[in-house]
Each structure stands twice: as structure tokens, then as C-alpha cells.
N, CA, C and O atoms as a MOPAC input file, in Angstrom:
PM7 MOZYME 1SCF
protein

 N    387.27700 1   103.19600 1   -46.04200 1
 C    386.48300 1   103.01300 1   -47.24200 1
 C    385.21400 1   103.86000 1   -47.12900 1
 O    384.77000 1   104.16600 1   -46.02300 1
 N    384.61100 1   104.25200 1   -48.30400 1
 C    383.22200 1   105.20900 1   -48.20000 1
 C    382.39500 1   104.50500 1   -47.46000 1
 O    381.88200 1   104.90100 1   -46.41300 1
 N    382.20700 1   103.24400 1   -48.06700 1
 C    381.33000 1   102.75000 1   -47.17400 1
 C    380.89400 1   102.36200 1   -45.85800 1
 O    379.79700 1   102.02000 1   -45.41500 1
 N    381.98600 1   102.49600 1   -45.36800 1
 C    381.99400 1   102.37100 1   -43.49500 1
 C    382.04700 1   103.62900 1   -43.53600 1
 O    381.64200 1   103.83100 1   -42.39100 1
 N    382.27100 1   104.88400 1   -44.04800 1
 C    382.04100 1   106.21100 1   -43.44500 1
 C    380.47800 1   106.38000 1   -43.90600 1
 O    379.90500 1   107.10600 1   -43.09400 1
 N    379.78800 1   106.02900 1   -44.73900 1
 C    378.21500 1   106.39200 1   -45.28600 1
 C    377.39500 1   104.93300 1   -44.32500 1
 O    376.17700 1   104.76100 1   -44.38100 1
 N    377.88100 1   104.45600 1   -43.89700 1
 C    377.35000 1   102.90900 1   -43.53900 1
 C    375.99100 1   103.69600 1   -42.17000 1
 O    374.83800 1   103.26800 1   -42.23600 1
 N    376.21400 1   104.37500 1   -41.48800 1
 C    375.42700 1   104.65200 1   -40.78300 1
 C    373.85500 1   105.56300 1   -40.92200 1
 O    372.82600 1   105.80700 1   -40.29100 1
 N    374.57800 1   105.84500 1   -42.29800 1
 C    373.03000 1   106.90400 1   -42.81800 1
 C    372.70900 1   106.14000 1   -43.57100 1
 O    371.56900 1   106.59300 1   -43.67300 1
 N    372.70700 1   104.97600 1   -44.51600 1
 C    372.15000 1   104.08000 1   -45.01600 1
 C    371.15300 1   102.80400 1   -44.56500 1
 O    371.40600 1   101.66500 1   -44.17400 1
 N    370.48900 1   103.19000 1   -44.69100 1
 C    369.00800 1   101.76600 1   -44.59900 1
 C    368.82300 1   100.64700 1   -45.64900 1
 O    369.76200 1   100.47800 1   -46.42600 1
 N    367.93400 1   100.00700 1   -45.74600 1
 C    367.66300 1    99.72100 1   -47.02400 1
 C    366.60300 1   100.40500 1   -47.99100 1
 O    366.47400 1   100.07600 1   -49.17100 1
 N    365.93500 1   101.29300 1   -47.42300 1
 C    365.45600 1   101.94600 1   -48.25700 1
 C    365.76900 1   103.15500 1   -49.42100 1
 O    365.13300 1   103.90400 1   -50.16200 1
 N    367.55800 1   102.74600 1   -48.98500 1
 C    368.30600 1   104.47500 1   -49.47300 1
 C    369.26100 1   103.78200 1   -50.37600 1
 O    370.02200 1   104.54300 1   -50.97400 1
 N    369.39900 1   102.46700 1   -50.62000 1
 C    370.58500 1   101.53100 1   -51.24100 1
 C    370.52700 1   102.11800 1   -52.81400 1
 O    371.41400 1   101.81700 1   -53.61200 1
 N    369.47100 1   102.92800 1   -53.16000 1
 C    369.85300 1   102.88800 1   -54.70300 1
 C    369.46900 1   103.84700 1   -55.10100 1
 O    368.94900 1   103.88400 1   -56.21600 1
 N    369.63900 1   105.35200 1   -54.04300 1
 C    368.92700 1   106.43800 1   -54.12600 1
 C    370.08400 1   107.15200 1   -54.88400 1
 O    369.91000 1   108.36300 1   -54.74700 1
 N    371.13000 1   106.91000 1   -55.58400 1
 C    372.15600 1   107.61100 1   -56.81000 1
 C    371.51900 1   106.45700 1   -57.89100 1
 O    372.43900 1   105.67500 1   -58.13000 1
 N    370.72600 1   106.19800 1   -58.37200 1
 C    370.03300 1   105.37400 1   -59.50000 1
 C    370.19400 1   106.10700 1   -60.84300 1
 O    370.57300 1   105.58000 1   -61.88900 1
 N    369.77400 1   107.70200 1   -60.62800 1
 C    369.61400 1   108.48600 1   -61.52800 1
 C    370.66400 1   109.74200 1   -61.61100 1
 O    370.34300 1   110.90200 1   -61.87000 1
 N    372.13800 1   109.21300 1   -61.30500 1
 C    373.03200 1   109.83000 1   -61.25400 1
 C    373.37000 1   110.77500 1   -62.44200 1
 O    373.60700 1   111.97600 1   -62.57400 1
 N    373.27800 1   109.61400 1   -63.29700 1
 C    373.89200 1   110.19200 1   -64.86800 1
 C    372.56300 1   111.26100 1   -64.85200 1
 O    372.73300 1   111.87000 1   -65.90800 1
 N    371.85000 1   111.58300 1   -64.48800 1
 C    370.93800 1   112.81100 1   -64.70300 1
 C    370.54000 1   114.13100 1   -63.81800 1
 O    369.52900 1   114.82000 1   -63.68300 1
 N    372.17400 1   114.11600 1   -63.16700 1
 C    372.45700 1   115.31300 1   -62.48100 1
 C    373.14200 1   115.90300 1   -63.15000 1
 O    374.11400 1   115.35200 1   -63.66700 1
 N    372.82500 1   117.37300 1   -63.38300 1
 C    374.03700 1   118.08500 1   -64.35200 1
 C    374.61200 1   118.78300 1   -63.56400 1
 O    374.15000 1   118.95400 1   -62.43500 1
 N    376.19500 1   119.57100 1   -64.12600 1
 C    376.64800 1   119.82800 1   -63.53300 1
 C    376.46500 1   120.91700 1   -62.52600 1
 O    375.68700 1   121.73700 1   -63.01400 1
 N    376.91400 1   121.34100 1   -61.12300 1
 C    376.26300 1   122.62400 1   -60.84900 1
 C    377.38300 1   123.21200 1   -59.87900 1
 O    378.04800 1   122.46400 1   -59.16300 1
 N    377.56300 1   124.67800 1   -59.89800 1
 C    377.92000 1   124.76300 1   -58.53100 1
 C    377.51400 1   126.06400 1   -57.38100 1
 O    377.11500 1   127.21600 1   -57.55100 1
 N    377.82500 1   125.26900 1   -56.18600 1
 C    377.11400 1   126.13700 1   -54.70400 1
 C    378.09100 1   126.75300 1   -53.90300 1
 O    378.92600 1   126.15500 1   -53.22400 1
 N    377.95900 1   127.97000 1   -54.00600 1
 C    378.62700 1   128.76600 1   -52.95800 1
 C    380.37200 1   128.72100 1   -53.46500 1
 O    381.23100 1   128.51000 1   -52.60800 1
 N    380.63100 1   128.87200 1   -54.46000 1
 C    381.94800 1   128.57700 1   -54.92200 1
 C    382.79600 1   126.85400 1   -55.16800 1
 O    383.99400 1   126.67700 1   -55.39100 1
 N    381.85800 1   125.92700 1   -55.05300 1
 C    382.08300 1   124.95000 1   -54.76200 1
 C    381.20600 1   123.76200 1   -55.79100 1
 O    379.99700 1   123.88900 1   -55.98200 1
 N    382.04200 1   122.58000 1   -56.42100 1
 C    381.36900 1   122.06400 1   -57.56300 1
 C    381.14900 1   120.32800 1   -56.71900 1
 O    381.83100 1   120.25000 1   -55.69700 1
 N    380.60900 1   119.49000 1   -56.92700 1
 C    380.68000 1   118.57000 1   -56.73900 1
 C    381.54400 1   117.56400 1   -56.99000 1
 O    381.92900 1   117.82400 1   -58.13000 1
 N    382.12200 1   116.52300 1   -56.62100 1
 C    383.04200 1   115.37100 1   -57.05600 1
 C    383.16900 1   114.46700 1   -57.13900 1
 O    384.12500 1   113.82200 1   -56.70800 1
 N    382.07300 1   114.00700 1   -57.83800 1
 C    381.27300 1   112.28300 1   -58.17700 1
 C    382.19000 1   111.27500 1   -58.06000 1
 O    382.28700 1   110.36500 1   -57.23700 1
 N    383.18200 1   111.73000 1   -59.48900 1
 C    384.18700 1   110.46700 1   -59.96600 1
 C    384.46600 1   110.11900 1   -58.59100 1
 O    383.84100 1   109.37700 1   -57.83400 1
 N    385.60300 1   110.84500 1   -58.39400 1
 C    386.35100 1   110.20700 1   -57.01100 1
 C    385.64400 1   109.26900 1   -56.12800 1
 O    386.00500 1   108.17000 1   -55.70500 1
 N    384.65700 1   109.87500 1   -55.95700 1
 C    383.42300 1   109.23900 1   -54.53300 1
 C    383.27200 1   107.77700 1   -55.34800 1
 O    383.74400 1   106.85800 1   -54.67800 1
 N    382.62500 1   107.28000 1   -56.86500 1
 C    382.14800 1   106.55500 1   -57.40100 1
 C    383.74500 1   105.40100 1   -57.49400 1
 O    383.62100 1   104.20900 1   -57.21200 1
 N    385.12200 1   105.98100 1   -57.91300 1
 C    386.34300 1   105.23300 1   -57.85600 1
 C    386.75300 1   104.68500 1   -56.62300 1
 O    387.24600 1   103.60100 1   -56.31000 1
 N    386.34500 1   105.95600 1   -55.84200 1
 C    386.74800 1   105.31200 1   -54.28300 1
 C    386.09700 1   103.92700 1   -54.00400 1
 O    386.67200 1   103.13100 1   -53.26100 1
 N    384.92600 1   103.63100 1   -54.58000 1
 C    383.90800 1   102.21800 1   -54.11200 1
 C    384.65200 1   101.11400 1   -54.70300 1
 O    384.07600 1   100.12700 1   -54.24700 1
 N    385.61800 1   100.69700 1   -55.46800 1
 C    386.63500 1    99.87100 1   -55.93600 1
 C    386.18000 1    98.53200 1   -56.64300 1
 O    386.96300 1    97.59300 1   -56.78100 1
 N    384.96800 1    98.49900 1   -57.05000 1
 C    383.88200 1    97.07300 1   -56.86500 1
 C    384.39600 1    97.02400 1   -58.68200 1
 O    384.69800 1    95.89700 1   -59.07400 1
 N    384.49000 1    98.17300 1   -59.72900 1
 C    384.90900 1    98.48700 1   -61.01200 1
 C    385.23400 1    99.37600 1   -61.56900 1
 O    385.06300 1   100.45900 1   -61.00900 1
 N    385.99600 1    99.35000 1   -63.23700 1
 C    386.24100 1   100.33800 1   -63.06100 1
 C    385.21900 1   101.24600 1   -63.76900 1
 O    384.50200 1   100.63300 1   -64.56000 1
 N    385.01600 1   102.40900 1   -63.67800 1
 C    384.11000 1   103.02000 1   -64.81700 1
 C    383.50700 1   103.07600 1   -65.91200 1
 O    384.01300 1   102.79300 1   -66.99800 1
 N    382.76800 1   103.31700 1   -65.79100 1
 C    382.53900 1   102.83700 1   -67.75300 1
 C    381.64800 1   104.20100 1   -68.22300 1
 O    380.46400 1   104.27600 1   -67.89200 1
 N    382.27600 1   105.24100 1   -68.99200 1
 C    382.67700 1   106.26000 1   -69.45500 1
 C    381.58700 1   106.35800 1   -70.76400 1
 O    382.12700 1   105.87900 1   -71.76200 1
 N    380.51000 1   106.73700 1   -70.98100 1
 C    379.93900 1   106.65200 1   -72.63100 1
 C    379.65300 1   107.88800 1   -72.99000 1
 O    379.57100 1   108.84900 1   -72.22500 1
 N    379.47900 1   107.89200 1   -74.27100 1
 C    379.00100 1   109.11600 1   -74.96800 1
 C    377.78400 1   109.35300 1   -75.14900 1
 O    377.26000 1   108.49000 1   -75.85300 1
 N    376.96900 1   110.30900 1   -74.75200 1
 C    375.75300 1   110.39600 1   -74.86900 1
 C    375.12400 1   111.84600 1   -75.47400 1
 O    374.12600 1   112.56400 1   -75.40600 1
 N    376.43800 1   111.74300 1   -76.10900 1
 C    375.83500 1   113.56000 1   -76.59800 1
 C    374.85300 1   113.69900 1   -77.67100 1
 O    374.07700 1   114.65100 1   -77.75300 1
 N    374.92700 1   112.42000 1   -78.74400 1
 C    374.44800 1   111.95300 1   -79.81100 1
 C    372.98200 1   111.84800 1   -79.83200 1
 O    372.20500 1   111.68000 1   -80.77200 1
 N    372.75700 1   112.01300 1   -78.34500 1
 C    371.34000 1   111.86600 1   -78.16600 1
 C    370.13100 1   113.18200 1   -78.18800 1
 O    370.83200 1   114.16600 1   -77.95400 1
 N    368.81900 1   113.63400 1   -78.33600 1
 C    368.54500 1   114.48500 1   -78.06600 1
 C    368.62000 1   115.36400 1   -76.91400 1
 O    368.79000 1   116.57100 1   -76.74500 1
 N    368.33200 1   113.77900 1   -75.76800 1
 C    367.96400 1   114.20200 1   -74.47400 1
 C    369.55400 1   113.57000 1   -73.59900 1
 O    369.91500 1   113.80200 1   -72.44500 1
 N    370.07200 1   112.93300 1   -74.41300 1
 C    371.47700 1   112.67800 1   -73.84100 1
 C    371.25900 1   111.65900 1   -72.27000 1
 O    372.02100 1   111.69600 1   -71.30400 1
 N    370.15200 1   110.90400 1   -72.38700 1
 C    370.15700 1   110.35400 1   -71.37000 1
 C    370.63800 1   109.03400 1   -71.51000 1
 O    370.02200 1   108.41300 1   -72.37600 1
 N    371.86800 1   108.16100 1   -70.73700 1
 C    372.44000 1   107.25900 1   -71.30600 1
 C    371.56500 1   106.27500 1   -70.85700 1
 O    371.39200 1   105.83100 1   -71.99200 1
 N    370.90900 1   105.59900 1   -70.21200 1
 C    369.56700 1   104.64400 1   -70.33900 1
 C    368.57400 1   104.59500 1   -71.57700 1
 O    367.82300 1   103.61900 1   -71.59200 1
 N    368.47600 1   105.39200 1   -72.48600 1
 C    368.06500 1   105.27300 1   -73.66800 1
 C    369.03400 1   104.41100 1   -74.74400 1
 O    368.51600 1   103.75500 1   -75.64800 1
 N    370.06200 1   104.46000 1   -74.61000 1
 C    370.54400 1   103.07300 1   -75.32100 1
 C    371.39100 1   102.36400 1   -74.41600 1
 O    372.42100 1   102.10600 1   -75.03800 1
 N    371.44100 1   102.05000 1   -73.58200 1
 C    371.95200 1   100.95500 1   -72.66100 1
 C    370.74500 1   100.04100 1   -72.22400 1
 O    370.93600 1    99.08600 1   -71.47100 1

């Protein structure tokens, strides 16, 4: 599970340091893109919850949630 592989670099001061996830855009390094979903499905706790936020100026989904 992720979490016994991340369990050792985690404190409690780091428990909620993806808070502001939805406000990473996309990017990529050295030929190589990132792969949230998976990492976020792999945690099994729910399932996703998918919204639209294009509607917005700033498209940040904490403005109507």
C-alpha cells in the first residue's frame, strides 16, 4: 500500500501537505508528466469525486465547495 511505502517520510507535520492539490497544473520534466490519479486511487479510503471547475474564472474548486 502507498502508505507503508510513504510511512517513513511522513511526520505529523507533513499529513496534509497535498491540501492544495487541485491547484497544481499540469506540467512536464525532462520528458516525464506526473500521475496523481493513480497515487490518489491507490489510497482506497474513496472513490473520487471528479468536478467541473472550468465555469469558474479562476477555476479553483474550493470556491464553490
Amino acid at each position: 500500500m502507498v502508505a507503508d511505502v510513504l510511512a517513513p517520510m511522513i511526520n505529523e507535520e507533513t499529513l496534509d501537505s497535498m491540501g492544495n492539490l487541485e491547484t497544481i497544473p499540469l506540467y512536464e520534466h525532462n520528458g516525464r508528466v506526473p500521475r496523481v490519479l493513480p497515487l490518489l486511487e491507490a489510497q482506497e479510503m474513496q472513490d473520487l469525486i471528479l468536478v467541473d471547475s472550468t465555469w469558474l474564472e479562476v477555476q479553483h474548486v474550493d470556491e464553490f465547495i
